[in-house]
N, C-alpha and C positions, 0 to 999 in steps of 0.2 A: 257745299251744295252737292247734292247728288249727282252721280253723273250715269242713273241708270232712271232717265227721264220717257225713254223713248220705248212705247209701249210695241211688243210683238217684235218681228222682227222688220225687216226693211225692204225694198229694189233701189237702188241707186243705180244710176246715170254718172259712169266715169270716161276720161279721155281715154284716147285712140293707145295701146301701147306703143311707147318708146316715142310721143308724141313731142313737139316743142311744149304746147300748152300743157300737158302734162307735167314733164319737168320744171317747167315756168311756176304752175301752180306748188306742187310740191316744195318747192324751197323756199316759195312763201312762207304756206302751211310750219315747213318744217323749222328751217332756219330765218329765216328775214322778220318774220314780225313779232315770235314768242320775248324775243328780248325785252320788248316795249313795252310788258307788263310787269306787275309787281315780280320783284323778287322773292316775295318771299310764296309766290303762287307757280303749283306745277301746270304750264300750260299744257294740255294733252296733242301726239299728235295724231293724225288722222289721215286716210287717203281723200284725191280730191273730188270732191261727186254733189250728184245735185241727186235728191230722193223723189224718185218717183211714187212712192208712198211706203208711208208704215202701217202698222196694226194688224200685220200678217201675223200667221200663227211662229208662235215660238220654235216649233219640232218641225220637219218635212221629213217625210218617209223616205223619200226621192228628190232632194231640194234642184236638181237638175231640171227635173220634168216642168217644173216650175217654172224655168226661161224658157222649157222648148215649144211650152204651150203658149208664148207671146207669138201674135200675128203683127207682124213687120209689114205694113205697106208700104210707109213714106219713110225717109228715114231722119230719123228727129235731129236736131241743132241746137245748140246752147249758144245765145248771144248774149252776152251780159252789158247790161245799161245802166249800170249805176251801183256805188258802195254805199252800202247798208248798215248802222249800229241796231241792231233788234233789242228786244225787252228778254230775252232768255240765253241762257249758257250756250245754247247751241246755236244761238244767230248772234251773238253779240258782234262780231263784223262780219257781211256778208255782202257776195257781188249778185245781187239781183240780176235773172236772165227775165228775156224776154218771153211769152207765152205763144209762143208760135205752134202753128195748127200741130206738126206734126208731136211738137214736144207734150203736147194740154192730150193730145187722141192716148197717145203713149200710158200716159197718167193716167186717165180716165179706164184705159182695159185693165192695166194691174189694178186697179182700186176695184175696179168690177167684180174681178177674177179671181182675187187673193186676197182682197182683205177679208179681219174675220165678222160675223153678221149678216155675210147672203147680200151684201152690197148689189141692191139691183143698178139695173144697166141706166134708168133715170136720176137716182140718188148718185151712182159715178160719175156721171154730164155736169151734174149741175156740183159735186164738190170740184170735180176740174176745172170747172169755168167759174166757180165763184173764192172756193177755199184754196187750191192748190196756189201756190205763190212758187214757182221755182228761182231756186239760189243757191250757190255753193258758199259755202262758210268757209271765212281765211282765217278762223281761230274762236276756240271755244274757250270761255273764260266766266268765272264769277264776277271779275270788276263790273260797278255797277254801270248804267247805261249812260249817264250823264258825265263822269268822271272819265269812261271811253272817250265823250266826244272832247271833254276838255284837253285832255293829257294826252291821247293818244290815237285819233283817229288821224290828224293832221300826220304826224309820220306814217302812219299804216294807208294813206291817199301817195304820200310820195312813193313809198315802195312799190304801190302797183303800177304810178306811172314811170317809175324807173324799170318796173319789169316787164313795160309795153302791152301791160293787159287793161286795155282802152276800156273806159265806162262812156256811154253815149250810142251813136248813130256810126261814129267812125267805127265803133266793135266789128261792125259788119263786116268792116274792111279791114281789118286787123287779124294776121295771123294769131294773136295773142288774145282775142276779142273773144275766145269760145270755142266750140268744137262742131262737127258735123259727124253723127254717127257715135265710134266708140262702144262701149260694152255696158250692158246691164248686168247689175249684181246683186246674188243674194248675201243678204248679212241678218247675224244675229242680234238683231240692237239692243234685246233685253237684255244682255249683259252686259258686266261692268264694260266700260270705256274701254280698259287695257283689254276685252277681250273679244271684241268687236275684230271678226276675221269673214273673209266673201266665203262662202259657202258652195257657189256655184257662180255659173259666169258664162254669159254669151255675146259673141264678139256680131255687132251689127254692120 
């Protein structure tokens, strides 16, 4: 399968550096769940982030100017409620967050503001409150979706509740539940997977 699905380039939404949940996530991502797929399949790894949207342009002149033009008012939170097996390589297990105001406002201005097409300010509102789904992905993988839930999602549930990254209502209350704040990032997603690197970066 391809793994240069994702059309333009990206913003993501990553933890606080030198964070717990940072780390936490990370060794998911890196070490704890790759094993529990096929061997004979390169699982990719990745940093940990939820995408504030894609289908920006490929090039930026000034890929900086880019985050310095995001308006911060509230500052956004990722609480995640729940693991997720998706239909595609890039959600195939994933911790769905919840859409809280400031996280969906966030969304809605980068879609605004930088996707490519002249995204008006009404066409942003309405993909952020209807299309946008936020969720960070604990592993990108071809295994099909159904063969995940038989084989392999039941360990990849214990692993997150051994690494006290709560799905539910207690997230809230869990240091491991999510993050508050943390850094927006640019990345190039139109390229291959190995060369997906942040471009630029603002600490919120």
């Amino acid at each position: 399968m391809s793994n240069t699905l994702v059309l333009g380039s990206s913003l993501w939404l990553i933890p606080p550096a030198g964070s717990a949940i940072d780390a936490t996530l990370s060794k998911l991502i890196h070490k704890t769940i790759p094993p529990h797929f096929a061997p004979d399949e390169t699982v990719p790894s990745f940093i940990p982030h939820v995408t504030l949207t894609s289908r920006l342009p490929k090039e930026f002149a000034n890929p900086q100017s880019v985050l310095n033009d995001l308006e911060i008012e509230d500052i956004p939170e990722v609480v995640f409620k729940e693991l997720n097996v998706g239909d595609t390589f890039f959600t195939r297990i994933t911790l769905h967050a919840e859409k809280t105001p400031a996280l969906v406002g966030l969304a809605r201005q980068c879609r605004h503001k930088f996707a490519e097409g002249n995204v008006n300010e009404a066409d942003a509102t309405l993909w952020a409150t209807v299309v946008f789904t936020p969720h960070l992905s604990l592993v990108y993988s071809s295994m099909p979706a159904e063969k995940v839930k038989a084989e392999v999602l039941h360990k990849v549930t214990e692993d997150v509740d051994d690494a006290g990254v709560v799905a539910g209502p207690a997230a809230v209350h869990s240091a491991m539940g999510g993050w508050k704040g943390g850094r927006v990032v640019l990345v190039q997603t139109w390229k291959d997977l190995d060369q997906w690197k942040v471009i630029a970066e603002r600490v919120l």
